[in-house]
C-alpha positions in Angstrom: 3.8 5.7 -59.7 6.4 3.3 -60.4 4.9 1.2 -57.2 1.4 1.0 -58.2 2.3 -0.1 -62.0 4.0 -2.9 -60.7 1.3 -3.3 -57.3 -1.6 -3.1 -60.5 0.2 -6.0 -62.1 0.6 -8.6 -59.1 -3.0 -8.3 -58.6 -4.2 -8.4 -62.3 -1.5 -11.9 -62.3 -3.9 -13.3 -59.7 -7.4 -12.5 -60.7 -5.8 -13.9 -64.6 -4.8 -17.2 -62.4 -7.9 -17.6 -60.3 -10.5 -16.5 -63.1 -8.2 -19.0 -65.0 -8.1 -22.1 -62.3 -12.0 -21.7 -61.8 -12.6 -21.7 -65.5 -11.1 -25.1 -65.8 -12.0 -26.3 -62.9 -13.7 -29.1 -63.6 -11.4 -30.5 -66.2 -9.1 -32.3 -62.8 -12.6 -34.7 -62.8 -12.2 -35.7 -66.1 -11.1 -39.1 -67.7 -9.3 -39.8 -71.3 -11.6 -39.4 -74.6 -10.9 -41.9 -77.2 -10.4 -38.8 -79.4 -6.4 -40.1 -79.8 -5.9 -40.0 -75.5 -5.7 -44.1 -76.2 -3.3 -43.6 -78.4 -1.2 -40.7 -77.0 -1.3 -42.2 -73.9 -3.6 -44.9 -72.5 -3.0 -47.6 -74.6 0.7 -46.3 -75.9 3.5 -48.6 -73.9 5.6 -46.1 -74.6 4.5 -43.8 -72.6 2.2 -45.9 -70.3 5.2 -47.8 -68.7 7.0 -44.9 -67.7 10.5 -43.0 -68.1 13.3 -45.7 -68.9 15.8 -46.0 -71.6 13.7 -47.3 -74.2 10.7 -44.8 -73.7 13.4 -42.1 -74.2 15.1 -43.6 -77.4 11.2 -43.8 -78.6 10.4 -40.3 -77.8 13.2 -39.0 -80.5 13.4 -41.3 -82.7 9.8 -42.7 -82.8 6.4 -41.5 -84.3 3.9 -40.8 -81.4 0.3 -40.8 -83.4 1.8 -40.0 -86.7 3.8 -36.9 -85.1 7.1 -36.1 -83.8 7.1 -34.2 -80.8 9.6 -35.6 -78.2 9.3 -33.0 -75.6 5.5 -33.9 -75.6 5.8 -37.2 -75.4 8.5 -37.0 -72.3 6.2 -35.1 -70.6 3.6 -37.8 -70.6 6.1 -40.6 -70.1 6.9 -38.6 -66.9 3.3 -37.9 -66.4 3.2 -41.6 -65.9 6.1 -42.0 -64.0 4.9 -40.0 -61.2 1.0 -39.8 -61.2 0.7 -44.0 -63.2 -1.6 -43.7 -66.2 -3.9 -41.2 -64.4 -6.0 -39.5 -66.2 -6.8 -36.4 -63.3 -3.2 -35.0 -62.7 -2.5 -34.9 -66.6 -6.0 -32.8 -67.1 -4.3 -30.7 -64.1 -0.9 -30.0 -65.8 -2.4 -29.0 -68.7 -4.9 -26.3 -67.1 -1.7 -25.2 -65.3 0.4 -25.1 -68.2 -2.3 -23.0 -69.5 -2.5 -20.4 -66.7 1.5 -19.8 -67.0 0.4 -19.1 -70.7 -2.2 -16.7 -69.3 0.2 -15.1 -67.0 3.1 -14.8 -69.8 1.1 -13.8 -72.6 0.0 -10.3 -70.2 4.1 -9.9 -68.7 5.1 -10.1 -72.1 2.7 -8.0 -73.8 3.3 -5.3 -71.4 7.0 -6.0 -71.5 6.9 -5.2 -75.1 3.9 -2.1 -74.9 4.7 -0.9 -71.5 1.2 -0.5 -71.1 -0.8 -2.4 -68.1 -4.2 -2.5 -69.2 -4.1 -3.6 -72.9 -2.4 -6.9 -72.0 -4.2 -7.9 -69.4 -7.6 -7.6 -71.7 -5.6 -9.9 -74.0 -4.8 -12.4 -71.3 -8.4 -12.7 -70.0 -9.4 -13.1 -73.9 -6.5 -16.0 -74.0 -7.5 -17.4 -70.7 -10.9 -17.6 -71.2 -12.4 -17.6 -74.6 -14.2 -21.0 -75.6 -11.9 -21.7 -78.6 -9.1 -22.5 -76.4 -10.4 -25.4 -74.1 -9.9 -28.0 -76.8 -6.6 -27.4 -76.4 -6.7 -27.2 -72.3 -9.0 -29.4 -71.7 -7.4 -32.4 -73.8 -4.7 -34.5 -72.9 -3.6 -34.9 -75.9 -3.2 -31.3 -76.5 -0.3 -31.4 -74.1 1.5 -30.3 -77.3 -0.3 -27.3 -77.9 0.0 -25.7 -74.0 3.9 -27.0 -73.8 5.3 -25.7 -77.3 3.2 -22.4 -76.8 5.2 -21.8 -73.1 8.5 -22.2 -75.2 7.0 -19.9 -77.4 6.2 -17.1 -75.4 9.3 -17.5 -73.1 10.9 -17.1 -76.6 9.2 -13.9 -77.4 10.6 -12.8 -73.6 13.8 -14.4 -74.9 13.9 -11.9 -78.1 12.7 -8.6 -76.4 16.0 -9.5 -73.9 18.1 -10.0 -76.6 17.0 -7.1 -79.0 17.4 -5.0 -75.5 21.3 -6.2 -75.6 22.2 -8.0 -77.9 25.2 -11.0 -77.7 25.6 -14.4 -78.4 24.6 -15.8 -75.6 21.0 -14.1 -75.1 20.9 -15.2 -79.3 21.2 -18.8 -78.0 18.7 -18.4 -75.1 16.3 -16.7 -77.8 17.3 -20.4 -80.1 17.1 -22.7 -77.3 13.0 -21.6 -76.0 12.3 -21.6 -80.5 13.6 -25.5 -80.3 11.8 -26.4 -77.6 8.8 -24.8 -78.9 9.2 -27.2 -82.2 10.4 -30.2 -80.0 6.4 -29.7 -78.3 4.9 -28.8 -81.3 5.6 -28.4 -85.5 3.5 -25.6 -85.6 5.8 -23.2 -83.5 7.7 -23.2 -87.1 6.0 -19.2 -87.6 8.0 -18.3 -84.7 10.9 -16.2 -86.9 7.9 -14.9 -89.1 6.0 -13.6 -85.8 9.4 -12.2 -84.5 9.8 -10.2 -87.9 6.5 -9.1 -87.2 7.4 -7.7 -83.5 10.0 -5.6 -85.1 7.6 -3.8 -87.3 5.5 -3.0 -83.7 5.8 -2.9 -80.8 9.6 -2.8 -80.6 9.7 -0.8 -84.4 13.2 -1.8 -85.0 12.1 -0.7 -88.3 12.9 1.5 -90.0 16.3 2.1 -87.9 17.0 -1.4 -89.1 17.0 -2.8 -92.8 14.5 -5.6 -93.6 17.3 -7.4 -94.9 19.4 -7.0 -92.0 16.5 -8.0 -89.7 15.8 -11.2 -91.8 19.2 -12.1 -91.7 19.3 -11.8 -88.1 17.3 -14.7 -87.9 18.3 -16.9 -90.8 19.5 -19.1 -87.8 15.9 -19.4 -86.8 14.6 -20.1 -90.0 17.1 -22.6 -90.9 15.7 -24.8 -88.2 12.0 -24.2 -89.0 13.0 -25.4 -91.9 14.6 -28.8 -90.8 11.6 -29.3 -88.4 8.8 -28.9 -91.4 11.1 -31.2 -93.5 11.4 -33.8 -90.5 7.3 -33.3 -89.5 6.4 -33.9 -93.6 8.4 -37.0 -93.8 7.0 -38.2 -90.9 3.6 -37.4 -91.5 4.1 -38.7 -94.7 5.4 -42.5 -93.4 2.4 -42.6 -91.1 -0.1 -41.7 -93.9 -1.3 -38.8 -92.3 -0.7 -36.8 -95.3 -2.7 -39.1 -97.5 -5.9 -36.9 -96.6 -4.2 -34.6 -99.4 -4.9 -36.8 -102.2 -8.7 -37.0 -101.5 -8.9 -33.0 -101.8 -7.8 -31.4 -105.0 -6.1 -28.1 -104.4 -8.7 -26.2 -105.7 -10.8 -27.6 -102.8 -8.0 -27.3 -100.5 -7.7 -23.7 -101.3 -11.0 -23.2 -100.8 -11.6 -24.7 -97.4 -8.4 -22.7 -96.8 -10.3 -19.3 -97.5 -13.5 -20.5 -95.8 -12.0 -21.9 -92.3 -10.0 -18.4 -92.0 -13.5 -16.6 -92.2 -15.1 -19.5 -89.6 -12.3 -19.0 -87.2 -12.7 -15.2 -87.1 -16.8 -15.6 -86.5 -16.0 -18.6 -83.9 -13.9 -15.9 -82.0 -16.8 -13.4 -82.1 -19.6 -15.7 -81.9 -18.4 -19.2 -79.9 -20.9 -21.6 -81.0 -21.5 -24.9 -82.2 -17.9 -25.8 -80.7 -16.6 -29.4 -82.0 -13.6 -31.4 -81.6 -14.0 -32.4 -85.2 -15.1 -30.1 -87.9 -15.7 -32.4 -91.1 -14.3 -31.5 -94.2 -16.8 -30.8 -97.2 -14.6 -31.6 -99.8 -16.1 -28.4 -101.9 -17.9 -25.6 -100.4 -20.3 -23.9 -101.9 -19.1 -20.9 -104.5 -20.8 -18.1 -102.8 -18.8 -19.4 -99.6 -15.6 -19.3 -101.0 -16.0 -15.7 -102.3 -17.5 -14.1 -99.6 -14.3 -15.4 -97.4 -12.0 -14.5 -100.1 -13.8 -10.6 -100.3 -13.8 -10.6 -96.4 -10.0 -11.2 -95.9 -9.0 -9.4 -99.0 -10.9 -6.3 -97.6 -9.4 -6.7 -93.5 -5.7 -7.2 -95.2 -6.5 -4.0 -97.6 -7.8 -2.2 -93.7 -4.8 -3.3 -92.0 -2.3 -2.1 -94.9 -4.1 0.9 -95.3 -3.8 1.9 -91.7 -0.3 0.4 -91.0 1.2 3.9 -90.3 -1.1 5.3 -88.0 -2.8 1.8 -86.4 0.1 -0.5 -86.7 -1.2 -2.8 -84.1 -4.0 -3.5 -86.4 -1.4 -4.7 -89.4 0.4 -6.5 -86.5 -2.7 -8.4 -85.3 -3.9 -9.6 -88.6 -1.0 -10.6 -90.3 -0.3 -12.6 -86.4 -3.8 -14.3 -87.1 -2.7 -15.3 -90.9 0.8 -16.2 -90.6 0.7 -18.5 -87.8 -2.7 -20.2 -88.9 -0.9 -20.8 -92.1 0.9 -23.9 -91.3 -2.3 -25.4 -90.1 -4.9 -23.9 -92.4 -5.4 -27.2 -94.9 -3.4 -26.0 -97.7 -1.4 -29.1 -96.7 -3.9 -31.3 -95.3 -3.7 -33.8 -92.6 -6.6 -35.4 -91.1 -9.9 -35.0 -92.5 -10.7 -32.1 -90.4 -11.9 -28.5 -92.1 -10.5 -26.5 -89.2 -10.0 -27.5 -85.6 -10.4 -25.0 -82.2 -6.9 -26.5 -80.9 -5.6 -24.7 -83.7 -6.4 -21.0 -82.7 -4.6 -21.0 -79.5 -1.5 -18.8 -80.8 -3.2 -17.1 -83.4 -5.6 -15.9 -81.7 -3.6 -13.6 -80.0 -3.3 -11.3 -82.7 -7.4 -10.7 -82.6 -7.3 -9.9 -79.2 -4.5 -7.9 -79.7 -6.2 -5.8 -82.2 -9.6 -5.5 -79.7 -7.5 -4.5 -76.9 -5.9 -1.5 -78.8 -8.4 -0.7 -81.0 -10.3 0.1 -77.8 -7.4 1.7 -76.1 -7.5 4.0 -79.6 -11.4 4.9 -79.2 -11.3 5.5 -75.5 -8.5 7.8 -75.8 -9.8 9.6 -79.2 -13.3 9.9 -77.3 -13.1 9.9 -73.6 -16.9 9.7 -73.3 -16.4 5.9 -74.4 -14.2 4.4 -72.1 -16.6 3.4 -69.6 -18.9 1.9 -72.3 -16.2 0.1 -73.7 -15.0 -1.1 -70.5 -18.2 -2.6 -69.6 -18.6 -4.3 -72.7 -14.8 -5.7 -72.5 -16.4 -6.7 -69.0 -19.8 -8.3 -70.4 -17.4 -10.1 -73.5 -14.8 -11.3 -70.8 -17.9 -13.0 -68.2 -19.8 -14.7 -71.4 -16.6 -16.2 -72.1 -16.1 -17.6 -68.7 -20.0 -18.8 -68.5 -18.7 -20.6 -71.8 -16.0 -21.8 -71.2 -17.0 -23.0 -68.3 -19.9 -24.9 -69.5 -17.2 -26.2 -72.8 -14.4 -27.9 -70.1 -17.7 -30.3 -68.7 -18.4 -31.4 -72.1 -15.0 -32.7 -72.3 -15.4 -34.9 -69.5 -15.6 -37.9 -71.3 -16.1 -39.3 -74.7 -19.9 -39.5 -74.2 -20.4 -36.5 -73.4 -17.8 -35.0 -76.2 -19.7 -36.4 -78.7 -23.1 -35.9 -77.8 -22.5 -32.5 -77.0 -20.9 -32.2 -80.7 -23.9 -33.7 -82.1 -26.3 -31.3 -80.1 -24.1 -28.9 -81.8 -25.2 -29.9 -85.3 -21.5 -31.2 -86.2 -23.1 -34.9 -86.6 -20.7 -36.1 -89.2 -19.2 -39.8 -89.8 -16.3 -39.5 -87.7 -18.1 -38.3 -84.2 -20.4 -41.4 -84.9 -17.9 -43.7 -85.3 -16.2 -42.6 -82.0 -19.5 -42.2 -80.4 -20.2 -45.7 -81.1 -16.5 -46.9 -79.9 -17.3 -44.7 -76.6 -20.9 -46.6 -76.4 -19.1 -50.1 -76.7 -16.3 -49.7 -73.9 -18.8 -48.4 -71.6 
């Protein structure tokens, strides 16, 4: 038995990595967008010259497009070192950083289950669904696919430490959280998604105090907190921030409310993709309340059923929490929402499907291979999609036109359409 589980998992690690590789495909034959890859990297001499003292005094001590992420940026300096200011082997490292992702996401999950099948629907969900090729299929993005390995090594990190726990695996569990923040500020929900893993799978509670399992990871926190207060100021310098003072809160709240409800019916329903959604300033009233009822009603679902469908309380709050950071309350940019921003919170939907139909198959038996086909038919019109998403990126052109044909014509993809037009 034992052999098969693990024979099962070898071959689900390389259909995740091929389906994966032939997804993205196409993204090694792209060049930079203008959508901040001439500032993150083209035109940046920072990074553009390649490693030397200077570039790596910069990374940690300079702002790299009104952001602080060192790791990121040493990763393309070295990008440049090796490949020169290339735009095909950084498209490649990215889709490969994304396939480790793929394959981690389904060892961990069924590290932390013990279950095979579950977590390898969620990896083909991560792998594959639309949402997460901004991310992929971006240079730029770097940030997203680098802190997010940290991240899930961390989560592999926690389940050895909570398995044994010492000093020294406590430190490994630190180590993989800062290097997560070091490639990205918004792995700063980390200790909050941890709490949440000791609710379910691992249910360290009720054997362990809330209290006790908080203070476990004050550590954790503390430097969460030192990276937001680092990321604000610096935000703050380079006028990032300043998109704050255009929107009242009211409307901040709103949008808030509203892009939690448009991210939940991108994930269902993939359309009218854009690597800039502009912000309305005030939507509509009707807009706000319906998002407001929607969310109010799945939290009441997932609180109601947190004894006997944990994984559904799990999910959600997943899919809250780590949006939060990134949700507009605080804004920066002028975006409403952006795809890039899904690609750890997501998880927790596709957590959710994958048990939810694990629940129904094994309450009605009948349903399994009806579910299963649809999980199959889901999983393929994600791949057509996706597929058909990474070509749009393959240059700013075609980003832009393809957002237009989308019906997000708004003044900043004209502006950068327009740039695009010029250089070409």
């Amino acid at each position: 038995m034992a052999r098969e589980k693990n024979s099962a998992t070898i071959w689900i690690c390389i259909v995740l990595a091929v389906l994966t590789f032939a997804a993205y495909w196409h993204s090694g034959s792209s060049g930079f967008v203008n959508l901040d890859d001439d500032a993150y990297v083209e035109f940046q001499p920072m990074v553009n010259r390649g490693l030397r003292s200077a570039a790596i005094a910069w990374a940690f001590t300079g702002v790299h497009s009104t952001n602080w992420h060192p790791l990121t940026s040493l990763s393309l300096i070295l990008d440049c070192t090796f490949f020169g200011v290339k735009p095909g082997p950084m498209h490649i490292e990215n889709v490969v950083f994304h396939v480790l992702n793929t394959l981690l996401v389904f060892l961990v999950w069924r590290a932390l289950s013990g279950k095979t099948w579950p977590p390898a629907l969620v990896a083909a969900l991560f792998a594959l669904h639309p949402l997460h090729v901004e991310s992929v299929a971006w240079i730029s993005e770097r940030k997203d696919v680098l802190s997010t390995f940290f991240w899930l090594l961390g989560m592999a990190a926690y389940l050895f430490y909570t398995r044994n726990q010492s000093l020294r695996r406590y430190l490994l569990l630190a180590a993989c959280f800062l290097l997560a923040l070091l490639s990205k500020p918004m792995a700063v929900t980390f200790p909050a998604a941890l709490l949440l893993l000791d609710f379910w799978p691992l249910r360290r509670w009720p054997a362990k105090s809330w209290k006790a399992l908080v203070l476990e990871k004050i550590p954790l926190f503390g430097l969460a907190l030192a990276h937001a207060a680092v990321t604000f100021l610096v935000q703050h310098a380079a006028g990032a921030a300043n998109f704050g003072r255009r929107f009242p809160l009211a409307s901040r709240l709103g949008n808030a409310l509203v892009s939690y409800a448009r991210y939940l019916g991108k994930t269902f329903y993939p359309a009218h993709l854009s690597p800039m959604y502009w912000h309305p300033g005030y939507w509509p009233a009707w807009a706000v309340i319906a998002s407001l009822l929607l969310l109010a009603a799945l939290t009441w679902l997932a609180w109601h059923w947190r004894g006997t469908r944990p994984w559904l309380a799990f999910g959600w709050l997943w899919f809250l929490g780590t949006l939060l950071p990134v949700i507009g309350i605080i804004q920066v940019g002028a975006q409403s929402m952006a795809d890039r921003y899904t690609y750890i919170p997501l998880l927790g939907i596709f957590t959710i499907l994958a048990c939810a139909g694990e629940d129904i198959a094994t309450r009605f038996p009948k349903t399994r291979l009806p579910l299963s086909a649809a999980a199959g038919i889901f999983i393929a019109a994600c791949f057509a999609l996706t597929l058909r998403q990474v070509r749009t990126w393959h240059d700013s052109i075609s980003l832009y036109k393809a957002s237009i044909a989308a019906g997000e014509d708004n003044p900043a993809i004209r502006y950068l359409y327009a740039l695009a037009l010029q250089t070409t």
